[in-house]
C-alpha positions in Angstrom: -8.2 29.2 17.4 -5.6 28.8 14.8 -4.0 26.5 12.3 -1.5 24.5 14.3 -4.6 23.6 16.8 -6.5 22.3 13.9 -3.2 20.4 12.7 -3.1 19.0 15.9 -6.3 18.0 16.4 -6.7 16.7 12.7 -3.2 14.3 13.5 -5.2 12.8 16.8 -8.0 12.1 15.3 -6.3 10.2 12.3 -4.2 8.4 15.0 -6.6 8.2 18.0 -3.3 9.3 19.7 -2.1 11.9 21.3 1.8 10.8 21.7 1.8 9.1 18.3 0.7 12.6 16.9 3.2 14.5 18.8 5.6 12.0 17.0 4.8 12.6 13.5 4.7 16.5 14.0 7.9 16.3 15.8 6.5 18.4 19.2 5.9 17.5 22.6 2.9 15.6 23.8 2.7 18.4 26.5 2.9 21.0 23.4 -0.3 19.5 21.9 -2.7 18.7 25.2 -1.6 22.5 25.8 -3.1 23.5 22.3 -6.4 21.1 22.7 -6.7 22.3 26.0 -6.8 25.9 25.3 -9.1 24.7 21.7 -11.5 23.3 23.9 -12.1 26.6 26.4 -12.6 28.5 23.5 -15.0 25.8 21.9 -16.6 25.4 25.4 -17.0 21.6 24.6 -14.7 18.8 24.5 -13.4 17.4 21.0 -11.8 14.0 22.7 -12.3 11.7 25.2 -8.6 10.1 27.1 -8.5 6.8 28.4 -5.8 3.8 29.0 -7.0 2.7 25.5 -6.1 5.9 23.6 -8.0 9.2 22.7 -11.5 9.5 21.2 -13.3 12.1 19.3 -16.8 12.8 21.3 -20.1 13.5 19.1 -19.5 16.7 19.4 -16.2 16.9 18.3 -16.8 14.7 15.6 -18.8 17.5 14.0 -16.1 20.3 14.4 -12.9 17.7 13.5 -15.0 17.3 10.1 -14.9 21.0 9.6 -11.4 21.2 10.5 -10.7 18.5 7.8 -12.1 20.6 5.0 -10.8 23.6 6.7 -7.2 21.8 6.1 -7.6 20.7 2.8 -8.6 24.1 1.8 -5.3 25.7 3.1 -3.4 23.4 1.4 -5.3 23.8 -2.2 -4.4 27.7 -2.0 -0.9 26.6 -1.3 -0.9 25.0 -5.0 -2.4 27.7 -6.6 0.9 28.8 -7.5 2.2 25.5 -8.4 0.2 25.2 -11.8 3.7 24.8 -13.8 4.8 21.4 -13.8 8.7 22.7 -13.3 6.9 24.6 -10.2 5.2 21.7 -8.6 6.9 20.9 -5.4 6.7 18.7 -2.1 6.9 15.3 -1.1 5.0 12.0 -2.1 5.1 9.3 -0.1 4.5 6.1 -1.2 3.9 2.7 0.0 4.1 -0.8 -1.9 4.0 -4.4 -1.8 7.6 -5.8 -2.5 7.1 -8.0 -5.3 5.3 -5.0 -6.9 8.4 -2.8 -6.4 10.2 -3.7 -9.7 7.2 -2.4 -12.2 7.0 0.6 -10.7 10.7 1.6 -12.1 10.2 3.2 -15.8 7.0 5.4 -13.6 9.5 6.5 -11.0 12.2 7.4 -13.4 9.8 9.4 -16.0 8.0 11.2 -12.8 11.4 12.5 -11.8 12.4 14.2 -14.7 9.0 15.7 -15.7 8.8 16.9 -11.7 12.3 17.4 -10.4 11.5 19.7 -7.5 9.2 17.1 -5.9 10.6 14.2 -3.5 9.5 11.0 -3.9 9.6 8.4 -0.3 8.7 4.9 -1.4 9.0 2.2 1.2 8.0 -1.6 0.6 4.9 -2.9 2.9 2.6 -5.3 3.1 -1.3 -4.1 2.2 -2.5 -4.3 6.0 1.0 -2.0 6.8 -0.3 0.3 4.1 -3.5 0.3 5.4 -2.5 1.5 9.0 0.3 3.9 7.3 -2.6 5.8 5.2 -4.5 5.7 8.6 -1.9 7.2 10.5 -0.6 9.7 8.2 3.1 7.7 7.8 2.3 7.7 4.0 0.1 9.4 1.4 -0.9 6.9 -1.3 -0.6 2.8 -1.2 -1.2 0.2 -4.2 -2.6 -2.9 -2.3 -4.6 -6.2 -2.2 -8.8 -6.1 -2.5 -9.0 -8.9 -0.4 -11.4 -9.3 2.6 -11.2 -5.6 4.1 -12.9 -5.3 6.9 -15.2 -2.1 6.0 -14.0 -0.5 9.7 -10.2 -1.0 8.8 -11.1 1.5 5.3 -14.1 3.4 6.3 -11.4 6.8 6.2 -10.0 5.8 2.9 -10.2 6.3 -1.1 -10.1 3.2 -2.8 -10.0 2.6 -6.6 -9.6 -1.3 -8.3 -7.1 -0.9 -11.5 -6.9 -3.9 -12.1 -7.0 -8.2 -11.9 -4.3 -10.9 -12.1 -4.2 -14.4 -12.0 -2.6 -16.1 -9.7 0.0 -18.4 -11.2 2.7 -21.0 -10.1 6.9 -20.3 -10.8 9.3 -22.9 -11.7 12.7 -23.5 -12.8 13.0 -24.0 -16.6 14.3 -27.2 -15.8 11.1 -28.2 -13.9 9.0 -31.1 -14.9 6.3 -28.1 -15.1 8.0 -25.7 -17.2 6.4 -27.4 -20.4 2.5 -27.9 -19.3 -0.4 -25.7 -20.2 -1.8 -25.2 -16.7 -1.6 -27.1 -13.5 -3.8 -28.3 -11.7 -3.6 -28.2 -7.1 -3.1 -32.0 -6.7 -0.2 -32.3 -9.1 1.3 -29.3 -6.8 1.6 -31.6 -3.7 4.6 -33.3 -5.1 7.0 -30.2 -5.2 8.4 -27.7 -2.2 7.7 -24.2 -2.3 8.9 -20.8 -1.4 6.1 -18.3 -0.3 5.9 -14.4 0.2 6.1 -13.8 3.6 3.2 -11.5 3.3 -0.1 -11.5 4.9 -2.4 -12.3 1.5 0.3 -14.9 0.5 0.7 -16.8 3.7 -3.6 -16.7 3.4 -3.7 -18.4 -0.3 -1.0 -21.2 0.8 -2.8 -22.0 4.3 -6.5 -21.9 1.7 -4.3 -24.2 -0.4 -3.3 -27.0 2.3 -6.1 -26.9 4.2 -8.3 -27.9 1.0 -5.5 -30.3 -0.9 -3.4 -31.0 2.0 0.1 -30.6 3.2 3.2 -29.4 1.1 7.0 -29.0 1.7 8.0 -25.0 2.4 11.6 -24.9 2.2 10.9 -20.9 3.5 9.2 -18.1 3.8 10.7 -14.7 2.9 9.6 -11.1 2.0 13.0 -10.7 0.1 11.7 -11.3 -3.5 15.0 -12.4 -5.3 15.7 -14.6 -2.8 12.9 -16.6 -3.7 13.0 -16.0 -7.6 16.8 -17.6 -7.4 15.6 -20.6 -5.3 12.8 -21.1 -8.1 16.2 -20.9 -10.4 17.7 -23.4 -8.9 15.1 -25.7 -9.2 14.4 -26.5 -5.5 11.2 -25.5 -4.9 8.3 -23.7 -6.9 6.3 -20.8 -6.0 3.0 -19.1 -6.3 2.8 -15.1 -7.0 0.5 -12.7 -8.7 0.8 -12.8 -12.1 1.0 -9.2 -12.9 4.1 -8.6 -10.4 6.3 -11.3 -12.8 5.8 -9.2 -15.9 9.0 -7.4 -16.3 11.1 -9.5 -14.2 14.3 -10.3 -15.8 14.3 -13.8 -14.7 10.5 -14.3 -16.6 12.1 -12.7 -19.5 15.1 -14.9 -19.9 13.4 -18.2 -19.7 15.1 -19.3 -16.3 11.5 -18.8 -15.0 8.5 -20.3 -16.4 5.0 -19.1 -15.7 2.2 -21.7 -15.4 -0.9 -21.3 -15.1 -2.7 -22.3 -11.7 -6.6 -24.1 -12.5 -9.2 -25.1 -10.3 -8.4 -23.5 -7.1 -10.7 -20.6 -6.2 -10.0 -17.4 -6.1 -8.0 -17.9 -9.4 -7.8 -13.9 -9.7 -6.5 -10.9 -7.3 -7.6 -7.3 -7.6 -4.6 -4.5 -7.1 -5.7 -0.9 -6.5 -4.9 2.3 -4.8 -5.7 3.9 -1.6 -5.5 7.3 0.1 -7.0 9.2 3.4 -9.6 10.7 3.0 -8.8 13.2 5.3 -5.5 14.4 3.7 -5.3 16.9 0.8 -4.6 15.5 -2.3 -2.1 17.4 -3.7 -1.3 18.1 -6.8 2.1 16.3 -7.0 0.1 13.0 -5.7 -2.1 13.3 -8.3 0.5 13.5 -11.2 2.5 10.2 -9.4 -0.6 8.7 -9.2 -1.3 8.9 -13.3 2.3 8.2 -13.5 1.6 4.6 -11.6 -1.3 3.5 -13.4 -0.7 4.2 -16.4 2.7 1.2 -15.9 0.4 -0.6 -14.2 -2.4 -0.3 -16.8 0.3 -0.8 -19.5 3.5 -2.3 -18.6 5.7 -2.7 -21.4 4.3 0.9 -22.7 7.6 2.9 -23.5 7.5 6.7 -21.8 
């Protein structure tokens, strides 16, 4: 037995497939059934089970793929050792976020960077349920998403810490009827269009919204963010987002946008947190990205 076995059967059990493993560790799926093959003589047991629906670990093999976990992240912690310099740290972080997040992150992405030039940062935009399969699947190492009705199957493999709540408030134009009140309240809603985030949470809260007040006018639905901000802008429609993802936005912070706050709709709040595998290393240059994040998120308009 060796390494690239363990790799291989580490990837399949993260994926519960063999080709989708052979994908992300750019060999051939006849390369890897090989190398299980041959890991299974020598065990004398088999580690998976292979149907139509995908690939298995047996109760066996669940036993030896946990040791091979630890086994893993213990190969990777000696690698470190000699990265205890912060000019020495290398490797890649991958990183996955909502898109109306995206904008806070960029004083923590620029200060990062020049404190750890040798390590590559990979940040796509996704939607907490992409993040979710992403982490599951080993197509990214770390993900800020929603707390909101995980199923505890979907996260059993994962690390998941809260950092924080927002409210969930209503956008308009500064030219809105709305810009000057105090709060709103759901009824007096009904009389405008909207834009929504084209996003799983967001398409939830509006559906929650009309099936309890009953039905508004979407203009759209878009995961492009400043396409919506610009329509708020204009003054055709309104919108609802998480508070703490308007912060910084240039928009907010000229006027042309006014926040209002939403009252007496449940859930008035949304919890944003991180996530990892918990069967990946976590390596020393996600570690100091990770401070990096929370402390913007913790305190946005802190200086670095």
């Amino acid at each position: 037995m060796n390494l690239e076995q363990f790799e291989y059967v580490s990837a399949i059990a993260r994926t519960g497939s063999i080709s989708i493993a052979a994908e992300q560790l750019h060999v051939s799926q006849a390369a890897i059934s090989k190398a299980i093959a041959k890991l299974e003589q020598e065990l004398g047991f088999k580690l998976f089970t292979r149907s139509r629906l995908g690939t298995e670990s047996t109760p066996r093999g669940r036993i030896i793929i946990e040791k091979i976990y630890d086994i893993l992240l213990k190969v990777e912690e000696i690698k470190e050792e000699a990265q205890i310099e912060s000019k020495l740290i290398e490797g890649e972080v991958r990183f996955s976020v909502g898109p109306n997040f995206m904008a806070v992150l960029t004083k923590s992405i620029i200060s990062f960077k020049q404190d750890y030039p040798n390590v590559r940062l990979a940040i796509s935009s996704k939607s907490t349920e992409e993040v979710i399969q992403d982490l599951k699947e080993d197509r990214t190492d770390l993900g800020l998403i929603y707390f909101h009705d995980q199923k505890k199957e979907h996260v059993k493999d994962l690390t998941m810490h809260k950092m924080l709540d927002s409210r969930v408030v209503v956008c308009v134009g500064r030219g809105s009827p709305l810009a000057s009140r105090k709060s709103v309240s759901p009824e007096e809603l009904l009389a405008y269009s909207f834009v929504n985030i084209d996003g799983v949470f967001s398409n939830w809260y509006l559906e929650d919204f009309v099936s309890k007040y009953g039905p508004v006018d979407v203009i759209f639905t878009s995961n492009n963010i400043e396409l919506l901000r610009r329509t708020i802008v204009e003054g055709v429609a309104i919108g609802m987002f998480i508070e703490y993802s308007m912060l910084n936005d240039p928009l907010i912070l000229s006027g042309d946008i006014v926040i209002v706050p939403l009252i007496n709709h449940e859930p008035t709040t949304i919890s944003l947190g991180w996530a990892r595998s918990n069967h990946k290393h976590f390596s020393i240059a996600q570690k100091e990205f990770l401070k990096y994040v929370m402390r913007e998120y913790l305190n946005p308009n802190l200086k670095h």
